[in-house]
C-alpha positions in Angstrom: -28.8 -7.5 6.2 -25.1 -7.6 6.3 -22.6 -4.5 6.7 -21.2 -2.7 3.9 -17.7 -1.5 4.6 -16.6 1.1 3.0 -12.8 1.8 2.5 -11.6 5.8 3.1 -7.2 5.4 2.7 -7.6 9.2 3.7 -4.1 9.9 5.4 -4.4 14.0 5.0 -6.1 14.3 8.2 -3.3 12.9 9.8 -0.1 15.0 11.2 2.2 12.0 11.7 5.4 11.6 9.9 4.1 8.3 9.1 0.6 9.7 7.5 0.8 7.7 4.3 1.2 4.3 5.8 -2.6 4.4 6.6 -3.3 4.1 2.7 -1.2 0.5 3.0 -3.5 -0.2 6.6 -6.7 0.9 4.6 -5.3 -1.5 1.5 -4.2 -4.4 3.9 -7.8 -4.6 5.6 -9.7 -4.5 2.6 -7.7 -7.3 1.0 -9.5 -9.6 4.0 -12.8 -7.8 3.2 -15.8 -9.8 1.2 -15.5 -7.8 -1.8 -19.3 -8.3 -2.8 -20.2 -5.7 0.2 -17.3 -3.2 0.2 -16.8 0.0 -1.7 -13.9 2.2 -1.8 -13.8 5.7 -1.7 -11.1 7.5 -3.9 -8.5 9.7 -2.1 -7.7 12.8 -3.9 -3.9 12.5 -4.7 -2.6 16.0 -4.0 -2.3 17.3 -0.1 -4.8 20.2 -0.4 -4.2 23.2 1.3 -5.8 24.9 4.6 -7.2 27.7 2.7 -6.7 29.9 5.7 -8.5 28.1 8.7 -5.4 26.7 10.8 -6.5 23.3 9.4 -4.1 21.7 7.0 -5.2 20.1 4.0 -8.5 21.5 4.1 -9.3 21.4 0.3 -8.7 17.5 0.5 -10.6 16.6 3.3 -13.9 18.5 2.3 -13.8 16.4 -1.1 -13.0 13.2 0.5 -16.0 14.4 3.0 -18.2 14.9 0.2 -17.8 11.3 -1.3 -18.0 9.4 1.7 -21.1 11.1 2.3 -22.3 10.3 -1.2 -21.4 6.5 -0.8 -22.9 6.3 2.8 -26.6 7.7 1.1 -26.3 4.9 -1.3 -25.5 2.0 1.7 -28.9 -0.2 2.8 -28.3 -1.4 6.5 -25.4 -0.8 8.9 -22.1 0.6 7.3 -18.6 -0.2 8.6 -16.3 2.8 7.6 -12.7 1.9 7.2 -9.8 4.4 7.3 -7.5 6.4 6.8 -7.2 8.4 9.1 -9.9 9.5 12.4 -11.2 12.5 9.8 -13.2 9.7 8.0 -15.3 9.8 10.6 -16.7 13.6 10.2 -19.2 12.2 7.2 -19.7 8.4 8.6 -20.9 9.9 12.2 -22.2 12.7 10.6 -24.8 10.2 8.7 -25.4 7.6 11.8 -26.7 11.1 13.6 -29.4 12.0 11.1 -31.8 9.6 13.4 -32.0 11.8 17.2 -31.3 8.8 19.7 -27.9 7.6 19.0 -24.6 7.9 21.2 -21.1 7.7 19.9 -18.4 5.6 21.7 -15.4 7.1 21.1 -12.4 4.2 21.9 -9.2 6.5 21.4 -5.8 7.3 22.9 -6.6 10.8 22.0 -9.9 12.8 22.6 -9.6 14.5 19.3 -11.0 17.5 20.9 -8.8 20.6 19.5 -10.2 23.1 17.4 -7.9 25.2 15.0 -7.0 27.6 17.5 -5.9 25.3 20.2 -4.3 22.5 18.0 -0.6 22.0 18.7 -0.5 20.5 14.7 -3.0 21.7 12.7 -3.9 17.8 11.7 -7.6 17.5 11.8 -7.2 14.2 13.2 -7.1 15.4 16.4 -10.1 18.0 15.9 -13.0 15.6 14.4 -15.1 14.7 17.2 -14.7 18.9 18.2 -16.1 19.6 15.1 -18.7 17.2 15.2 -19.9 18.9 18.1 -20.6 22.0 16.5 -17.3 23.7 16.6 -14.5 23.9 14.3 -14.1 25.6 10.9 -17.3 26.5 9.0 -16.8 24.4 5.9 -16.6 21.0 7.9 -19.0 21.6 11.0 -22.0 19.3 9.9 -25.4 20.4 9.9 -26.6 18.1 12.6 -24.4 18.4 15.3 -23.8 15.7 18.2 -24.6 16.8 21.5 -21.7 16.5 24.4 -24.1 14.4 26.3 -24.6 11.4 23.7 -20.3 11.2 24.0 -18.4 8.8 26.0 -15.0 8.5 26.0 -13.2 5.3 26.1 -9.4 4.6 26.7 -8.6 7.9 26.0 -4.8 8.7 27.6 -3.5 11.3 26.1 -4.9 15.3 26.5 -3.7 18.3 25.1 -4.5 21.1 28.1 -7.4 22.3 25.7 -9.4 19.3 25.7 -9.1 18.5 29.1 -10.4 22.2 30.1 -13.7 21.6 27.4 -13.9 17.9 28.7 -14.6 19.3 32.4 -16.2 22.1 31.0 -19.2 19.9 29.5 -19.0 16.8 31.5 -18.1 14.3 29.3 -18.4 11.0 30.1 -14.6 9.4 30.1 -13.9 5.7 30.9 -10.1 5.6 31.9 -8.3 2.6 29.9 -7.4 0.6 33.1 -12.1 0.7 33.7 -12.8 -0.2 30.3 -15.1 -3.3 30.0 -18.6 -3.9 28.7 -19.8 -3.4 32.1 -18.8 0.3 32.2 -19.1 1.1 29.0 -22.9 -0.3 28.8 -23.3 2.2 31.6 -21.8 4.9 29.8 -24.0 4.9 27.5 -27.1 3.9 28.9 -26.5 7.3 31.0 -26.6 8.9 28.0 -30.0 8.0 27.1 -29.1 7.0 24.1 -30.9 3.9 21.9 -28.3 2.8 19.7 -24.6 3.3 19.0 -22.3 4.4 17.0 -18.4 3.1 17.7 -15.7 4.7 16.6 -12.5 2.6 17.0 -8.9 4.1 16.5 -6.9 1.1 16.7 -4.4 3.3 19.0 -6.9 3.0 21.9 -5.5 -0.5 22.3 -2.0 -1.0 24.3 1.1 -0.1 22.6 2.9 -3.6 23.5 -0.2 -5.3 21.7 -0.6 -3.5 18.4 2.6 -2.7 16.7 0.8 -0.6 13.2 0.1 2.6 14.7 1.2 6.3 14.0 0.7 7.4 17.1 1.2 4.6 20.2 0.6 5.5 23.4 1.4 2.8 26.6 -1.0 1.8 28.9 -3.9 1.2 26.8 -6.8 -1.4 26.3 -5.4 -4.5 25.6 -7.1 -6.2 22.7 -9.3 -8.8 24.2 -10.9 -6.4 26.8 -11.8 -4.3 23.6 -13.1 -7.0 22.2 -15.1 -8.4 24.9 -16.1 -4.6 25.4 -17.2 -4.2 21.3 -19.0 -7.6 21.8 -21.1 -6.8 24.8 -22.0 -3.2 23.1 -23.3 -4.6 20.5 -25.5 -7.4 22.6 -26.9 -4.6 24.3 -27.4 -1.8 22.1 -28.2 -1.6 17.8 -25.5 -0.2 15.9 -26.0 3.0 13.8 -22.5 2.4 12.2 -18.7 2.0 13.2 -15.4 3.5 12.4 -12.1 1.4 12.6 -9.1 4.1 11.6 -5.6 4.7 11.9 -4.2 1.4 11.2 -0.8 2.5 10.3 1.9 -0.9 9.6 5.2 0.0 7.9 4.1 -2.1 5.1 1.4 -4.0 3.8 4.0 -7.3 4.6 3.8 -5.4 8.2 0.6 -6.1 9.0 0.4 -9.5 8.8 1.0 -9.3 13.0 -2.2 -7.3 13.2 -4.6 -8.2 10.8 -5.8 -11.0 13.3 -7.3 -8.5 16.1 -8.4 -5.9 13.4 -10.6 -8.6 11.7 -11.7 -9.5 15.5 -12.9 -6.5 15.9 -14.9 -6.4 12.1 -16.2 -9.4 13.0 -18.1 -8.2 16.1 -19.2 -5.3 14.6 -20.0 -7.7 11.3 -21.8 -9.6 14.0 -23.9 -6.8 14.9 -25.3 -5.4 11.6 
């Protein structure tokens, strides 16, 4: 059966000055996407507010939660989940980890690891995968939480002090960007135990002199064909439960031209895979 993708232009998670340029990356991807097999979920237009939690935008991302969810029930087969921003994936991963035995991939420049209390920005960006493992604000920690050892790290580069304290604290498995390659990463994750995968792909995991759309570039990343031969011999290996591609961020939709090439590499090995 072939993937669904389904298109999230969420850009309230995000805490860049350049948050709203994910709705023209979400836009520019799905103009390349086969339109029989991909949905879009709608963005609120307002902000939202924090409601008191240290998390900005709050209001918006439990609503935009609440529909992906909703569309993800009503997918048959594998689902692709497009941002917007990394918060997209709270519902997408959320869903891949009703079934017990998978293990998320997490290729990032950033661990996304804060929780209110220790985030620098509030931007629940960079507190999803936290959250997902049980702890964040009430009103966004799933009910089925995903368990530190079914994590692995990939490309991540840069830490707040916070994360790297709970990263030694629970042992997470972290493959430095210079190690990353299908043959580390299918040992990640075969440590894990795990029987399937879920990848989660924030296009800033990739090397800032390869990828110009990104809010948030960091240097001495994965260059793009080593994530690509690394998504391709995942996928060999392993079923995929579901995969996230997020914070493609060009300064226009005529901006992403340069990029569109190695994002629709990358959809077409996880396309490949469904």
């Amino acid at each position: 059966m072939p993937a669904t993708f389904v298109v999230v232009p969420q850009w309230q998670g995000s805490g860049s000055s350049r948050a709203m340029r994910l709705v023209d990356g979400a836009e520019a991807i799905r103009g390349d996407l086969p339109s029989s097999s991909t949905t879009t979920v709608e963005i609120p237009l307002e902000a939202g507010d924090m409601q008191g939690t240290g998390v900005h935008r709050l209001s918006s991302l439990m609503l935009v939660r609440d529909r992906l969810a909703q569309a993800l029930r009503e997918v048959d087969g594998t689902a692709i989940t497009i941002g917007g921003d990394c918060g997209v994936e709270l519902a997408a991963i959320s869903h891949a980890i009703q079934s017990p035995d998978v293990a998320v991939v997490w290729f990032d420049a950033h661990p996304d690891l804060n929780t209110p209390e220790s985030s620098p920005s509030g931007a629940f960006t960079g507190m999803v995968l936290r959250t997902l493992m049980g702890e964040g604000v009430e009103q966004l920690v799933p009910a089925t939480t995903l368990h530190h050892s079914r994590v692995v790290l990939a490309g991540a580069r840069s830490f707040d002090p916070a994360e790297d304290a709970w990263i030694a604290e629970q042992g997470i498995r972290c493959i430095e960007a210079s190690d990353v390659s299908a043959e580390s990463l299918i040992a990640a994750v075969e440590a894990t135990g795990a029987a399937s995968i879920y990848l989660h792909i924030d296009l800033d995991v990739i090397d800032s002199s390869d990828f110009t759309g990104l809010g948030y570039p960091e240097p001495f990343g994965v260059s793009s064909a080593a994530l690509l031969d690394t998504i391709k011999g995942l996928v060999a290996k392993f079923p995929l439960a579901g995969a996230g591609v997020t914070e493609f961020a060009p300064a226009s939709i005529a901006d992403s031209a340069d990029d569109m090439p190695t994002i629709l590499r990358i959809i077409g090995a996880l396309s490949s895979a469904a």
